[in-house]
ROROKOL-573497 format. One line per 10 residues: number of its first residue (from 1); their letters; for each residue x, y, z of C-alpha. Coordinates in Angstrom, 3 decimals, decimal comma. Example, Ala and Ser with C-alpha at 12.3 -4.5 7.8 and 13.67 -1.06 7.14 Angstrom:
<pts>
1	as	12,300/-4,500/7,800; 13,670/-1,060/7,140
</pts>
This chain:
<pts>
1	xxxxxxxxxx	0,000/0,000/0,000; 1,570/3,606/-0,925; -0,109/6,829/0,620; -0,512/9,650/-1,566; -1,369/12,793/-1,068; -1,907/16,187/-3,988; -1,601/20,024/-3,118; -1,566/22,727/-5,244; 1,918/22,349/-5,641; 1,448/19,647/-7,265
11	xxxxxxxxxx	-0,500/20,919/-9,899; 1,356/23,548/-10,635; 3,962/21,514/-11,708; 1,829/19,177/-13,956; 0,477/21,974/-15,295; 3,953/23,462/-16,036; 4,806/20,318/-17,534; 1,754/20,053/-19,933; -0,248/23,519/-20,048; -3,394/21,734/-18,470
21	xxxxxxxxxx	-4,280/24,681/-16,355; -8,116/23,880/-16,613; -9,525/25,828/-14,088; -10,888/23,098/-12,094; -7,530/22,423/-10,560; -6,666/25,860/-9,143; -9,254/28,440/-9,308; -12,415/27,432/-6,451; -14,180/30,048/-7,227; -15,243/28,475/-10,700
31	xxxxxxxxxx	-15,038/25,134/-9,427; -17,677/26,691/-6,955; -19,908/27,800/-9,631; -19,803/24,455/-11,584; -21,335/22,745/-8,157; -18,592/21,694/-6,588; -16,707/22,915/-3,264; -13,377/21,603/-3,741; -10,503/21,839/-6,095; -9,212/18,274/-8,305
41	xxxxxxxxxx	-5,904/16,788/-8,941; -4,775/16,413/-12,312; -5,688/12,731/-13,232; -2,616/12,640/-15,390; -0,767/13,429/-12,012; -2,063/11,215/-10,526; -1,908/8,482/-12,837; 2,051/9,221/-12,836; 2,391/7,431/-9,439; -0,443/4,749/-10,703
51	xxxxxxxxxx	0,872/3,487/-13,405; 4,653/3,742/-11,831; 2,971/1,417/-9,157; 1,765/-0,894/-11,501; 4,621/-1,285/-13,655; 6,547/-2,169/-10,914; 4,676/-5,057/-10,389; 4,540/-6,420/-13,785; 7,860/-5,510/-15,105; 9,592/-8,645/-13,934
61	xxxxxxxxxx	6,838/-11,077/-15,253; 6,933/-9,997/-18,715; 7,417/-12,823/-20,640; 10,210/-12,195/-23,906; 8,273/-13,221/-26,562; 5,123/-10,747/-25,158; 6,711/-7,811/-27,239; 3,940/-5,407/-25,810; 1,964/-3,817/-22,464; -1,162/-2,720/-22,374
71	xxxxxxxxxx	-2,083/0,034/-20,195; -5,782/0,336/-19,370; -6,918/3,244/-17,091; -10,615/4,301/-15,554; -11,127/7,110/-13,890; -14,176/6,492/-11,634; -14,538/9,399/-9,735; -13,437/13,104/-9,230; -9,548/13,520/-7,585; -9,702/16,150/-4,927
81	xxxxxxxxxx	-6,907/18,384/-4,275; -5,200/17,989/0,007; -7,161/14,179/0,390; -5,232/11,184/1,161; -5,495/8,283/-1,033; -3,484/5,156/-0,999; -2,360/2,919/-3,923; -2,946/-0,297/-3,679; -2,267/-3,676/-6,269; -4,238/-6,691/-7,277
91	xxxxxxxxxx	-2,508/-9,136/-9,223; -5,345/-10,619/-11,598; -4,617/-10,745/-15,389; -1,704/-8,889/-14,703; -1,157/-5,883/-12,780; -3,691/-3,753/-11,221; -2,941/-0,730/-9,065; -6,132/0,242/-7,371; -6,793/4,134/-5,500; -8,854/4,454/-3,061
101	xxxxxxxxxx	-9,618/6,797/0,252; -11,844/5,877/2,947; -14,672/7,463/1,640; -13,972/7,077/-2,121; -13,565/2,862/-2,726; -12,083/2,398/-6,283; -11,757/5,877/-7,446; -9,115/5,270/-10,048; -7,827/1,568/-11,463; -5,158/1,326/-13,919
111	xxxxxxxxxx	-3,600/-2,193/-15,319; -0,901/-3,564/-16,769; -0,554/-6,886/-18,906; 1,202/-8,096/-21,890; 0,239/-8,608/-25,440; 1,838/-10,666/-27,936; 1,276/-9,384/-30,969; -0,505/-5,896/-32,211; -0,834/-4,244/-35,301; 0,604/-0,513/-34,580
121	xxxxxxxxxx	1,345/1,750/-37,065; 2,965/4,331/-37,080; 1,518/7,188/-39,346; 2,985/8,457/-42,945; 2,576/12,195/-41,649; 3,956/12,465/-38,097; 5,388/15,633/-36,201; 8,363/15,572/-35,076; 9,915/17,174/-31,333; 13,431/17,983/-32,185
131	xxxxxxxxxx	16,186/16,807/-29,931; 16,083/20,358/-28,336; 12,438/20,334/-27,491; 12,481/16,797/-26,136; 15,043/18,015/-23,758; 13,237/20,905/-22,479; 10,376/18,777/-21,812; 12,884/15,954/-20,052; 14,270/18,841/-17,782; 10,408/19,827/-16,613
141	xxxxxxxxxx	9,779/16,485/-16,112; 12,422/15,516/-13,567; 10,401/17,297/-11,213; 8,343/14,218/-10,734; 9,767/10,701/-9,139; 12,915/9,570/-10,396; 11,188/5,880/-10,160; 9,329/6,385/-13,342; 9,255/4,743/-16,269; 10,444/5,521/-20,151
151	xxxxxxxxxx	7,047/4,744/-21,706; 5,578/7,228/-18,995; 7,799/9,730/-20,281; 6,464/9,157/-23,699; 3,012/8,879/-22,372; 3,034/12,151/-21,296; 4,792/13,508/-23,754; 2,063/12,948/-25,891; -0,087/14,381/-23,479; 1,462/17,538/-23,336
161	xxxxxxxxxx	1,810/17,727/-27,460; -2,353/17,200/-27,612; -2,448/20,234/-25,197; -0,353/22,797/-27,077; -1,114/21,272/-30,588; -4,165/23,209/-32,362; -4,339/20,098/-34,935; -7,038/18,628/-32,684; -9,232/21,605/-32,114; -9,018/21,570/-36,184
171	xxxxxxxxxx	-11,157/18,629/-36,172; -14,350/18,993/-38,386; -16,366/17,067/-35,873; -14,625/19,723/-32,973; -14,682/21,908/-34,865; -18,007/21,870/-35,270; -19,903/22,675/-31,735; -16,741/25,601/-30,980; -16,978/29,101/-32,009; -14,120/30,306/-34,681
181	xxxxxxxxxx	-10,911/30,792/-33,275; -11,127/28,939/-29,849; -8,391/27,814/-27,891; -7,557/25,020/-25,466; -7,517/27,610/-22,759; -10,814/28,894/-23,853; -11,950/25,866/-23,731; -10,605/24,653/-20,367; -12,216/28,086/-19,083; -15,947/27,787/-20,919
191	xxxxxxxxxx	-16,475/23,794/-20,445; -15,969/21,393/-17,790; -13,571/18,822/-18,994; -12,538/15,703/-16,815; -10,402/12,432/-18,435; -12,735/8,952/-17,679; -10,573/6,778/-19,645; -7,112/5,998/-21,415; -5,597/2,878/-23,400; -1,499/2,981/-24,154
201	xxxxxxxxxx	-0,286/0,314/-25,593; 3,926/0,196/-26,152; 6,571/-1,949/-27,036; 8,127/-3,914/-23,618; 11,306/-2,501/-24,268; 10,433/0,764/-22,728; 9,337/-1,059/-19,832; 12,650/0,530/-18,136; 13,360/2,869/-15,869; 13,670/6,227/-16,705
211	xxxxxxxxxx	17,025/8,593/-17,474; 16,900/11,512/-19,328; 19,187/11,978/-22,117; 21,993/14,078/-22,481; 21,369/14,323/-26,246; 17,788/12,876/-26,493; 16,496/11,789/-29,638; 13,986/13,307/-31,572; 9,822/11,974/-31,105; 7,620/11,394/-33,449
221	xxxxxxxxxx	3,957/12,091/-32,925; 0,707/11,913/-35,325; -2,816/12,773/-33,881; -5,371/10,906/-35,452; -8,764/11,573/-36,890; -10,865/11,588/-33,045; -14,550/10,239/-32,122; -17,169/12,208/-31,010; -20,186/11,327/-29,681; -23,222/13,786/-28,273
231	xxxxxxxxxx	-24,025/17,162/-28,404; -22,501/20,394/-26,473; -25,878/21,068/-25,088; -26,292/18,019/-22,939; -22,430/16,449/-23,475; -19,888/15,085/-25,280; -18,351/12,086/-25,352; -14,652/12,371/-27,104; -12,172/9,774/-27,781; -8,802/11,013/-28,922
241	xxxxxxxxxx	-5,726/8,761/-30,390; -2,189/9,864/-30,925; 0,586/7,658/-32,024; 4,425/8,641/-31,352; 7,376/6,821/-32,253; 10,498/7,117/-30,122; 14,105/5,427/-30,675; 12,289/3,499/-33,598; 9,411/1,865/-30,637; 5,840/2,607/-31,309
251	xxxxxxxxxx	3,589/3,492/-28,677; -0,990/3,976/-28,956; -2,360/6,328/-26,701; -6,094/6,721/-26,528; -8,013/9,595/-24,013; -11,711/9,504/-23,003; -12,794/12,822/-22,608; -16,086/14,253/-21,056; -17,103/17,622/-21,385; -20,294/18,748/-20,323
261	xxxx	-21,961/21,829/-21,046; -20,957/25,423/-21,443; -20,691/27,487/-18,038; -23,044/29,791/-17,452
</pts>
């Protein structure tokens, strides 16, 4: 069992790291006019220590010839900001890490377990984060545990490249329900937005522990063509994939995203 506990700190520096600074992790006052009394953690912060926790508990049992992890997360209920949770593991079709306070049972689950084969493509069109820009974003990043893992690194390095990417919010079926020239922050401001589930899957290889590069290499990363499902007067459902590629290793990441209807 592993005790955690979020302040704002904490969420500063997530935020620093990713530009997430949706307003329902540091200002109460809107958080207060959406219903709520109390501010939320991150659930990518969170999930850092999660899935750090669960990987330690599978990396050992990978088997050689599973050449990929599958990393499925569900968030089941708001984070809030100065609460104590605690992490704790199930081992049942791999590895679970389970987080939970005394009043909140199963608020968050994410598991690990191996694949041995999938068909992951990388696309023909794919950005790329020089070397330069992958090493600003390793020297933000060492804020967090040193325990961490490479494909978390990538994992939320794609995070961060969905947030300050405008590719997305291109969209036609985004697009669509936002008024011309929105931005992420607009939108973080004007819509409630909370993460209810992700899917990574990577190659086992980056099952390792963490070290950031002296001369990192370059990563690759493509957004692909999201789902949308709903309507911005009673809320959307939206499912958004990226694929990256990294020291020639492929990794999926797919985000659930609800967002519920404009604030008044």
């Amino acid at each position: 069992m592993k005790p955690l506990h979020y302040t704002l700190k904490d969420a500063h520096h997530w935020a620093a790291f990713s530009g997430d600074y949706n307003p329902i992790h540091f200002d109460l006052n809107w958080v207060q006019a959406q219903g709520l009394d109390q501010l939320s953690v991150h659930g990518m912060r969170v999930l850092l220590d999660a899935k750090q926790f669960a990987s330690e508990q599978v990396c050992h049992d990978v088997a050689p010839n599973n050449a990929y992890i599958k990393c499925v997360v569900r968030l089941r209920n708001p984070l809030w900001n100065d609460k104590t949770y605690h992490l704790v593991t199930r081992n049942k079709a791999g590895s679970v890490a389970v987080l939970s306070a005394e009043d909140q049972k199963n608020s968050l689950t994410c598991q690990l377990s191996s694949l041995n084969t999938f068909d992951l493509n990388d696309s023909e069109t794919m950005n790329c984060l020089s070397s330069d820009e992958v090493a600003i974003l390793q020297s933000s990043f060492a804020v967090f545990s040193k325990e961490l893992y490479d494909w978390q690194f990538i994992d939320a390095v794609m995070f961060q490249y969905l947030i300050h990417d405008d590719a997305l919010l291109r969209q036609e079926n985004i697009a669509a329900w936002l008024p011309e020239g929105t931005t992420l922050k607009d939108i973080f401001s004007d819509y409630p937005i909370v993460q209810t589930h992700q899917e990574i899957i990577f190659e086992s290889s980056l099952l390792q522990k963490w070290v950031p590069a002296v001369t990192p290499e370059p990563i690759h990363i493509s957004i692909q063509p999201s789902l949308v499902i709903g309507d911005i007067e009673t809320g959307l459902l939206i499912c958004i994939k990226t694929i990256a590629r990294y020291k020639n290793k492929l990794v999926s990441n797919s985000i659930t995203l609800k967002v519920n209807a404009k604030s008044k």
